[in-house]
N, C-alpha and C positions, 0 to 999 in steps of 0.2 A: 813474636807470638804474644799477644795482649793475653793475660789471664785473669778472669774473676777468681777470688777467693772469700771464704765466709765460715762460719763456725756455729754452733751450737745456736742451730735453728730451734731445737725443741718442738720439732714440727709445725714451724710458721713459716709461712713466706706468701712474697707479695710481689704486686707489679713494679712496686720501687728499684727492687732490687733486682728485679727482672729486667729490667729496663735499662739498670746500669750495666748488666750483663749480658746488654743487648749486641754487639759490636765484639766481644771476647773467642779468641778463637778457642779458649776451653775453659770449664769454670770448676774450681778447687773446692770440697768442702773438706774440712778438719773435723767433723765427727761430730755426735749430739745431734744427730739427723732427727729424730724421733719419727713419726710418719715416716713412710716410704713414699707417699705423692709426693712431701718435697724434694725428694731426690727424683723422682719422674719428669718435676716440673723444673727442673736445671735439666735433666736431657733431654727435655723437648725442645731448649734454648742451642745446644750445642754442647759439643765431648764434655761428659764429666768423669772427673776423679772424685773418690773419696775414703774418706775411713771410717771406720766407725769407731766412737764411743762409747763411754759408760751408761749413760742414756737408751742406746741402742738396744732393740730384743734382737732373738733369735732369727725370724725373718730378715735382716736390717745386716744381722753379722752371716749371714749363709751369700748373700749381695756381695757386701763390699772386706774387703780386708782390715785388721787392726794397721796397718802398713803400707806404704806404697813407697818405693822406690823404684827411680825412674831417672832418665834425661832430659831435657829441652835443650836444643842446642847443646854447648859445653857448656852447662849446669845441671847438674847431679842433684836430686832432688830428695830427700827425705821426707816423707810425710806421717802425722801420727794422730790422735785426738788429744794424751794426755803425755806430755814431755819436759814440760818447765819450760827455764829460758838460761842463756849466758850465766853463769855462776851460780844457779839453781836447778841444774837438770836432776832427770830420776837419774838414780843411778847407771840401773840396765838402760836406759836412754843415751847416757853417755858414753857407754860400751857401745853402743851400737855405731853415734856418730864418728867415733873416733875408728873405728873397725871400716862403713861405709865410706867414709870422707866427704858427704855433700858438702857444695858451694851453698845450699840453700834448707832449710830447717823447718819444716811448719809444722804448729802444733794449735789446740782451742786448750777449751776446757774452762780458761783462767777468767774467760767473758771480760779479758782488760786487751784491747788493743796495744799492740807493742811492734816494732821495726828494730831491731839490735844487729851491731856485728859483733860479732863473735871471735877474736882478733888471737884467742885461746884455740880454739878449733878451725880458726879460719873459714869461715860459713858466715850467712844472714841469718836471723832468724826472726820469722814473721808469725805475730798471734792475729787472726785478722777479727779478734774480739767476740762479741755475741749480736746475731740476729734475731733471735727468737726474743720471742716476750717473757717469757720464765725466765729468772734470775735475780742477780741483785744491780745488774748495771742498770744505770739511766739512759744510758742513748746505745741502739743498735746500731751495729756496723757490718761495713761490709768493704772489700781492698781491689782494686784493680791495677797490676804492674804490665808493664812492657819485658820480656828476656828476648835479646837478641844477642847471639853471638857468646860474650863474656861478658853480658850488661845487661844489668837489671834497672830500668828506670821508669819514669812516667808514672810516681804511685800517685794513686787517688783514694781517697777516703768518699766513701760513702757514711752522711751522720743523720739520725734520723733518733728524734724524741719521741722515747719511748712509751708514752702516754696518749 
């Protein structure tokens, strides 16, 4: 199953990133959606997941959950907006991972792209950075992986100057 994944749109998006999530059999957002047309405009593309954010109004959190946990295959999936990462998680986050057990981790928030194992909780975990144009990063991003099976591969980076 190829999956697009993206974060803290801030209510921007575009044909760029449409385009890369053209081919995706489902596409992940980690929260910071702002607007509700861009989450319309990922499921007019194909299945979306998401969560919502700090960002996020009431419209936005009545949609989508702070949470999703889920399968693909045999990988267990946790999803959040705000989590940390390997040796920095929230607290109640690491209750949680350690309670759930995902293979796999994703969280936004931090608008820094990151790929980590997590060799403590045995899990990946994926920031797929910042899309939107609000913030303080300089280049938007956006991830697209392969999960087949027990195997996560085929990552791609979508990089795009944010100017």
């Amino acid at each position: 199953m190829k999956i697009g994944l993206l974060s803290d749109t801030h209510s921007y998006i575009d044909n760029k990133v449409l385009n890369f999530f053209k081919d995706c059999d489902e596409i992940w957002h980690a929260g910071d959606i702002g607007d509700i047309s861009v989450l319309n405009s990922l499921e007019s593309c194909t299945k979306t997941r998401a969560v919502y954010g700090n960002i996020d109004n009431h419209e936005t959190r009545i949609i989508v959950p702070e949470f999703q946990i889920f399968s693909i295959g045999n990988y267990k999936v946790l999803m959040t907006h705000i989590g940390g990462y390997p040796k920095r998680y929230a607290s109640s986050i690491k209750t949680l991972l350690k309670k759930e057990k995902p293979q796999l981790f994703i969280s936004g928030h931090s608008h820094i792209l990151k790929v980590i194992n997590d060799n403590e909780l045995n899990l990946l975990h994926i920031n797929p950075g910042a899309y939107g144009k609000s913030g303080f990063h300089k280049v938007r991003t956006a991830v697209r992986f392969v999960i087949e099976d027990d195997t996560i591969s085929n990552f791609e980076i979508l990089e795009i100057n944010r100017k």
